[in-house]
C-alpha positions in Angstrom: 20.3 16.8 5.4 19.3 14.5 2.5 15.7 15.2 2.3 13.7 13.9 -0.7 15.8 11.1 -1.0 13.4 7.5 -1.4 14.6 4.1 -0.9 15.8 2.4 -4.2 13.7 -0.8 -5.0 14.9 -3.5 -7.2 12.7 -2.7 -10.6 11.4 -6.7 -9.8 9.9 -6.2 -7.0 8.0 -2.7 -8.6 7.0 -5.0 -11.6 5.4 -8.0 -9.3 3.8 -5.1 -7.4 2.5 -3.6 -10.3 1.1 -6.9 -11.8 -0.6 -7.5 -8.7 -2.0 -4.0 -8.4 -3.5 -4.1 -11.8 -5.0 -8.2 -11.4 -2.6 -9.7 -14.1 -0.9 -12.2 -12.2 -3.9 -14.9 -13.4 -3.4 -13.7 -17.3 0.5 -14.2 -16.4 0.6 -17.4 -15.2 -1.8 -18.6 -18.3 0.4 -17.1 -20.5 3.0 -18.4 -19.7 1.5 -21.8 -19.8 1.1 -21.9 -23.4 4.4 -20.2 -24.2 6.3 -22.6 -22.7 4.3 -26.1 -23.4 7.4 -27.1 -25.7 9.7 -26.9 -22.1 6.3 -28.2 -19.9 6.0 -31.1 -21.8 9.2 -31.9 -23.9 10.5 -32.0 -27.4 8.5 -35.4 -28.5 5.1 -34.4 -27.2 5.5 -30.3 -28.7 6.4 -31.9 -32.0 2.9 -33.0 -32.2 0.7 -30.6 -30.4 0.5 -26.7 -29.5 -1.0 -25.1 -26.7 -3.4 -22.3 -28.2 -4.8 -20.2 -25.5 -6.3 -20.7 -22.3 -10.0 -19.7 -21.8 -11.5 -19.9 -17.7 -9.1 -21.7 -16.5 -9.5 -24.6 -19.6 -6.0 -24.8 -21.8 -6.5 -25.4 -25.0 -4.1 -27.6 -27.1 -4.0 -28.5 -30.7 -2.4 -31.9 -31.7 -2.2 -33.5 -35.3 -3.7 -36.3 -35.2 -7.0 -38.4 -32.8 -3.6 -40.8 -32.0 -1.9 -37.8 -30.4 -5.0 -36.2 -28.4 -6.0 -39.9 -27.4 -1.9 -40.3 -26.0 -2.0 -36.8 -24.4 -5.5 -37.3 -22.9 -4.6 -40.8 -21.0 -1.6 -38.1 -19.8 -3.8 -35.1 -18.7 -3.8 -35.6 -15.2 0.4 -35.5 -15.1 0.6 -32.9 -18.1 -2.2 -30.4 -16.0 0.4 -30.8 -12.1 3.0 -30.3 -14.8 1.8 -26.8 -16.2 0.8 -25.8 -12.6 4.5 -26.3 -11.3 5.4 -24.1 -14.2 3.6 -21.3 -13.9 3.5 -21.4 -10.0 -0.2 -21.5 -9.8 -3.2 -23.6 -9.7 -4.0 -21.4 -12.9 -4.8 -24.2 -15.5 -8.2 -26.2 -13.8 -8.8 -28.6 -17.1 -7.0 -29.0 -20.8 -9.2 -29.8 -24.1 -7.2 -31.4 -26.8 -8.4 -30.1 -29.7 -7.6 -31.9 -33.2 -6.0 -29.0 -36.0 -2.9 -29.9 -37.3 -0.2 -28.5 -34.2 3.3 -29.0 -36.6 6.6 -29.2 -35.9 7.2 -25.7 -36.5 3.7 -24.2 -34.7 1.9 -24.1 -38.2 -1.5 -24.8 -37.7 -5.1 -25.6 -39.6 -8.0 -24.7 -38.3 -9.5 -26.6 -35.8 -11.3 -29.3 -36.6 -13.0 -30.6 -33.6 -12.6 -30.8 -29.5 -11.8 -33.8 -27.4 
């Protein structure tokens, strides 16, 4: 006689419920995009840019110079299926280069103007 006793869950599965309860999965998967541009897009491309934030569905990115936003704008298409197979999602609809000074070391100015 073992009343009271519950079913253990693994605390994953509680967490991913909980998300899901509470509508965060969305803010999760466009987190996640801009922490991990470096790994989304690779060492060369993250020494030069820096995804910022991601506002309706746009991610924003800051690169250092019109060169760079130019380069990564011919490469939106691939960069945007790219983000989407990280996160898992169709999260990220559009990304807006925007020209600020994204360093080596995730230093940034203040941006200067969108592409």
């Amino acid at each position: 006689m073992r009343q009271g006793l519950r079913r253990v869950e693994p605390i994953g599965k509680i967490l991913a419920d909980v998300v899901r309860n509470l509508g965060l999965s969305r803010k999760l998967s466009e987190q996640r995009a801009v922490v991990d541009w470096p790994q989304i897009v690779g060492r060369r491309i993250a020494e030069h840019s820096r995804a910022t934030r991601v506002d309706s569905g746009r991610l924003f990115v800051e690169v250092d110079s019109s060169v760079w936003a130019q380069e990564l704008t011919l490469m939106k298409m691939t960069i945007l299926r790219q983000v989407n197979d990280r996160t898992g999602s169709a999260t990220i609809e559009n990304i807006h280069f925007v020209i600020g000074g994204a360093s080596r070391h995730g230093a940034s100015r203040n941006s200067s103007r969108e592409d």
